[in-house]
C-alpha positions in Angstrom: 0.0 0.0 0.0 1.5 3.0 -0.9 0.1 6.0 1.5 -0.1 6.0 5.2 -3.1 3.8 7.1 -3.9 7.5 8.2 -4.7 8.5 4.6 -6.0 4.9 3.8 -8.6 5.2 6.7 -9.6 8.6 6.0 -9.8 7.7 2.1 -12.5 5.1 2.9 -14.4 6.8 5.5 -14.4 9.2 2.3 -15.9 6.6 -0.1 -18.5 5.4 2.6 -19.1 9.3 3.0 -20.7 9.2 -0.2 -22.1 5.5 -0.1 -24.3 6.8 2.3 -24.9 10.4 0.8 -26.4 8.8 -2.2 -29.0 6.8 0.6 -29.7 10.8 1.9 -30.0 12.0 -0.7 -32.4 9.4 -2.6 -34.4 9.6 0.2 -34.8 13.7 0.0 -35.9 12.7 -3.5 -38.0 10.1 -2.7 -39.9 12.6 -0.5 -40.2 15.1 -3.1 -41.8 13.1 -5.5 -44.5 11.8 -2.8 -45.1 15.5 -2.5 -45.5 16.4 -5.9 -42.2 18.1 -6.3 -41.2 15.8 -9.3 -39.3 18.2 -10.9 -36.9 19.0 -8.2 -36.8 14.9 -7.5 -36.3 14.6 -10.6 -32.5 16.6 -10.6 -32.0 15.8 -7.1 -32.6 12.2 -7.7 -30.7 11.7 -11.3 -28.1 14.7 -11.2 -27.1 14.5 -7.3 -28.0 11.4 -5.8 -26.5 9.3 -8.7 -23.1 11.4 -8.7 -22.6 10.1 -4.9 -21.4 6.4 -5.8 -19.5 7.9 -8.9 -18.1 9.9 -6.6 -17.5 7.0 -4.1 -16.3 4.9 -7.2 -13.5 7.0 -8.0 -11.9 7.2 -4.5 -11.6 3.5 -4.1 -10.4 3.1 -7.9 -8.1 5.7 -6.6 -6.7 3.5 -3.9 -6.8 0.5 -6.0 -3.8 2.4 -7.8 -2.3 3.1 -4.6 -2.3 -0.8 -4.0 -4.7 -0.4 -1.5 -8.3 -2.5 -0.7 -11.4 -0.5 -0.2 -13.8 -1.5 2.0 -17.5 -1.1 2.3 -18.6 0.5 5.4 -22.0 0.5 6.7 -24.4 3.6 5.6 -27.3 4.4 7.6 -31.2 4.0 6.5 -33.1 6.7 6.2 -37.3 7.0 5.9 -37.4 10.7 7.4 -40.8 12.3 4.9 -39.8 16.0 4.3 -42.3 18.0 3.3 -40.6 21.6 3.2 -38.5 22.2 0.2 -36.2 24.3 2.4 -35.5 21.8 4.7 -34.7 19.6 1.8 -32.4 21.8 0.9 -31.2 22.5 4.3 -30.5 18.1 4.6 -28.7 18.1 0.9 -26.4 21.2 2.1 -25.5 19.6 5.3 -25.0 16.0 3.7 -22.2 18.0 1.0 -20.5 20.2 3.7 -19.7 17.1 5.7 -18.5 15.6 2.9 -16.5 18.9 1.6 -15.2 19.0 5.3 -14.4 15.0 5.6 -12.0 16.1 1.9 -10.6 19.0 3.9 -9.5 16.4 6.2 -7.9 14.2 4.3 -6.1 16.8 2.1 -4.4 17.8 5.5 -3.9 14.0 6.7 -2.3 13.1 3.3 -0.3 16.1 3.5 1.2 15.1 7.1 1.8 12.0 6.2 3.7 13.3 2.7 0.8 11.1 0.9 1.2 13.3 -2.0 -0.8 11.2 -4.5 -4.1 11.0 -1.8 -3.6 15.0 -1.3 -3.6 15.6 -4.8 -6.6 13.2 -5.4 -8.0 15.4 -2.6 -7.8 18.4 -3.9 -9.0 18.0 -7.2 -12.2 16.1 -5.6 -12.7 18.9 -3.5 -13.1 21.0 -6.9 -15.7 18.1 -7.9 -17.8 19.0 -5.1 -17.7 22.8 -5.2 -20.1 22.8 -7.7 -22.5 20.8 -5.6 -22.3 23.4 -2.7 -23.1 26.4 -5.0 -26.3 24.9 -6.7 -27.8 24.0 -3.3 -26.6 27.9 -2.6 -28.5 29.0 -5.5 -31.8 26.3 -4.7 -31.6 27.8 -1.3 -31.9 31.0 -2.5 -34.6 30.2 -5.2 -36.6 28.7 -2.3 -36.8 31.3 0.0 -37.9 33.8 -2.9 -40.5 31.5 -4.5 -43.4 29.2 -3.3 -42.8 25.8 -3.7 -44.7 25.4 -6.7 -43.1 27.4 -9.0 -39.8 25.9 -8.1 -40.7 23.0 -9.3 -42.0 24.3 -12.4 -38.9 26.7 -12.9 -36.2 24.4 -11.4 -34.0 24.2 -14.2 -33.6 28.0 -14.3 -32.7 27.7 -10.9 -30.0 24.9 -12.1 -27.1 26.5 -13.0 -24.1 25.2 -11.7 -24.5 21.0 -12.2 -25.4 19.4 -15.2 -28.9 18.6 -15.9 
């Protein structure tokens, strides 16, 4: 294995990170759809929730190059109903700042332990999930200036900074 067990552990705590963001975040679209919200399930579901195992997909094929073996961790189940668009948004930002934080920290780990491959893996995911960040900004924003209806009418012109 060619980085630290530091790095390694933080690298799949990482990759679970985002295991279980994809169960969060289905779920946040599972409950927008029950409310009629389909629209906003709709990008939540296909253009967030599906980028998580991608996401968590290319941190363990990065440690595969680094000769090391990822492991699944457990992810949590969630079954929460959320019926306020903002609190939706409110879970989804939450759910990406952990996992912006959780890169922060292994960009510093890596760096300690002179993992330079890891911290340069690190820091160009970080730039992966800046994006992320900014639309729920810019959702946030939309949501406290419309009703929820028209949201979901107008979401993709409130979709600006992910692909849809």
């Amino acid at each position: 294995m060619r980085m630290s067990v530091n790095s390694y552990n933080s690298m799949n705590a990482l990759a679970s990170m985002c295991f279980n963001a994809n169960a969060i975040i289905d779920n946040l679209a599972y409950s927008l759809d029950y409310h009629y919200y389909t629209r906003i399930a709709d990008i939540v579901h296909h253009n967030v929730a599906h980028v998580m195992p991608a996401w968590a997909d290319d941190i363990t094929d990065q440690m595969l190059q680094l000769s090391a073996r990822p492991t699944r961790l457990d992810i949590g189940g969630y079954d929460k109903d959320y019926e306020d668009l903002k609190e939706v948004f409110d879970v989804l930002m939450k759910t990406l700042i952990g996992i912006r934080n959780a890169t922060k920290e292994l960009i510093e780990i890596a760096d300690m332990d002179e993992d330079d491959e890891v911290r340069i893996f690190g820091e160009d995911f970080l730039g992966k999930v800046q994006p992320f960040i900014k639309q729920v900004d810019e959702w946030i924003n939309a949501a406290n200036k419309l009703d929820p209806q028209t949201l979901n009418i107008h979401i993709k012109d409130y979709t600006h900074f992910i692909a849809i």
